[in-house]
N, C-alpha and C positions, 0 to 999 in steps of 0.2 A: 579156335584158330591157334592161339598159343598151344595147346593139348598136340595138335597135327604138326605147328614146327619142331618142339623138341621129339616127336616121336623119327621127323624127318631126321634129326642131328642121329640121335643116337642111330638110329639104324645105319643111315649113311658111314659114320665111320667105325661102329661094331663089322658093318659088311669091307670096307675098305681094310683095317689091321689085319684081316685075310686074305685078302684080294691085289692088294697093290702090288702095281707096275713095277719093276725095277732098271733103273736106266742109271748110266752112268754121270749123269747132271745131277742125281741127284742124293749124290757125294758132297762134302765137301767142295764148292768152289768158290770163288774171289765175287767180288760181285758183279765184276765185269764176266767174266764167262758164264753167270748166270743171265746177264742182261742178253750177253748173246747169243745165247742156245735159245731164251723165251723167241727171240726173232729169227732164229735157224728153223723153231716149230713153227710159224705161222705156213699155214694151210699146205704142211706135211705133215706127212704120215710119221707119228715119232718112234716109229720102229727104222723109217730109213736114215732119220739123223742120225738115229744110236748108229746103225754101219758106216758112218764117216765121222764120229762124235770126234775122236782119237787123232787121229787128224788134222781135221779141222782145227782145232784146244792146242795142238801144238806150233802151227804154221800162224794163229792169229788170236791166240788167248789174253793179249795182253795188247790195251791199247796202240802203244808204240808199234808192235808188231802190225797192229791193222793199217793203221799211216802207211806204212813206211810201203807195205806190201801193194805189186802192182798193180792195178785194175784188173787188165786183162787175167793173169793169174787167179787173181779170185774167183772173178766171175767164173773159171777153169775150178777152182777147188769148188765151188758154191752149186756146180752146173746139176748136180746127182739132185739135190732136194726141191728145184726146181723154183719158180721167180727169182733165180739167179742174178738177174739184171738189175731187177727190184733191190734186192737184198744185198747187193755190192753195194747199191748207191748210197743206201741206206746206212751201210756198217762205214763206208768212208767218211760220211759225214757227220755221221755220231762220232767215231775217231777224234776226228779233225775237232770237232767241239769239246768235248772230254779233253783235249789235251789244252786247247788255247784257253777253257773257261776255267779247269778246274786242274789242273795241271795231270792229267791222266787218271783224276779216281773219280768215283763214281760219288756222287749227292747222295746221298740213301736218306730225300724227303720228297714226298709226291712231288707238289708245286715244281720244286726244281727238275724233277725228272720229266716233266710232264711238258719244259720245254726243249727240252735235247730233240734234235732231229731223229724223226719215225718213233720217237716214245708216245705211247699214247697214252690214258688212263687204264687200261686193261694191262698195258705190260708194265707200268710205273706199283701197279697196285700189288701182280703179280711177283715181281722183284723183294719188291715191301713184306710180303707177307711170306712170301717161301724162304729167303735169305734172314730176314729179321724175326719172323715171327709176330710182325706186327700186325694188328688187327684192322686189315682192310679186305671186302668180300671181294672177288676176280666176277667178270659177266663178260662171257662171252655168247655165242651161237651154240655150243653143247652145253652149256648152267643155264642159259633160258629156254631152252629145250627141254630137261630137266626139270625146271621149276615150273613152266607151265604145264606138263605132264602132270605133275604130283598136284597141282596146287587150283588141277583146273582151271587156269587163267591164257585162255587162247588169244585171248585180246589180246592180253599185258608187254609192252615194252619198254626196254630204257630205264629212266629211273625209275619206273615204279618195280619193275624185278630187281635191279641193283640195293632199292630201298629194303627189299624182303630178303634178298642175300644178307643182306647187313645185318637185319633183324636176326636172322638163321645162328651168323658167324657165333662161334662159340668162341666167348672171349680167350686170350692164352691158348688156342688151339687153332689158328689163322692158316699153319702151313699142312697141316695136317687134314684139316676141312676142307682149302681148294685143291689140293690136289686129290683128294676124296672124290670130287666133284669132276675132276676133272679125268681120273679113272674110271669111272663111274660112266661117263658119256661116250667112251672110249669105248667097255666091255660089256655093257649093259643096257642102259639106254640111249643106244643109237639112232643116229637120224632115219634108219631105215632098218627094217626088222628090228626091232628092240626083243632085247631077251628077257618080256613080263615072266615066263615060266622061273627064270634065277633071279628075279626081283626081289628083294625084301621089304620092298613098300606095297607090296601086293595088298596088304589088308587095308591100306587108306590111300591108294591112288586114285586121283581123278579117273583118270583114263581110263586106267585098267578097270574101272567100276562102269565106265561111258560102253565100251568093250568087251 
């Protein structure tokens, strides 16, 4: 087993230094417009965020600005990437908290993130690891997708794949692995048609050996 995780590491981001996305998030930004954009991408498509990123970064990039800014307006700017309603509610009252708990900056430690309104573990860890570089694995619906593919584990949920991210994570290398992971779900193993023929885990995939 350990022989097939690090063959998973290294392939995954020998395939990724070639392959990866380029999005304008993933510049430089504050840690606040990265916490915002991780909830700008929940279940869109992040090629439509990138055509409103610009935008968006300008009219609400910065705490204060999200306060201060109307409802209805947002929900108007927010309306393209869709759970707009959702995702107003959510960014007003992360605002509102961000400003009254910690005077407009962000905590950059799980616990604390993890109780800000709409933070969950997935986006508290996500934050942690792409803006810091610190060593937490991200699990969502495309990484247990992924890991149970590769790892033959159809069962497996929750912590026990979170547990095996972890294992996976290559220490000093946290922002580079999930987003590896997370381009990787994106242009290759996708929930539907997966592209096994540009695989590079062809020779030790579950699946692809079930297939």
């Amino acid at each position: 087993m350990a022989e097939k995780r690090a063959y998973f590491v290294e392939k995954l981001l020998s395939w990724w230094r070639s392959s990866r996305r380029s999005f304008p998030w993933r510049d430089k930004l504050t840690p606040f417009q990265l916490l915002l954009t991780i909830i700008l991408l929940r279940q869109t498509y992040a090629e439509r965020v990138e055509k409103f990123f610009e935008k968006i970064i300008r009219r609400i990039g910065a705490p204060h600005k999200l306060r201060e800014i109307d409802r209805r307006e947002l929900e108007e700017l927010l309306k393209p990437l869709g759970l707009y309603r959702v995702k107003a509610k959510q960014l007003k009252e992360l605002a509102d908290a961000l400003i009254l708990r910690y005077g407009g900056e962000i905590p950059l430690e799980l616990e604390s993130l993890k109780k800000l309104p709409g933070i969950g573990e997935y986006t508290a860890r996500a934050l942690l690891s792409i803006y810091l570089n610190a060593d937490y694995a991200v699990l969502d619906t495309n990484v247990e997708r992924i890991l149970r593919r590769f790892f033959g584990l159809k069962e497996a949920r929750g912590e026990e794949l979170l547990a095996l991210a972890e294992q996976l994570l290559p220490r000093g290398e946290a922002r580079d692995f999930n987003l590896a992971l997370i381009d990787f779900g994106a242009l290759v193993c996708t929930a539907r048609k997966p592209r096994c023929k540009e695989c590079p885990f062809n020779e030790m995939c579950a699946a692809r050996s079930e297939h």
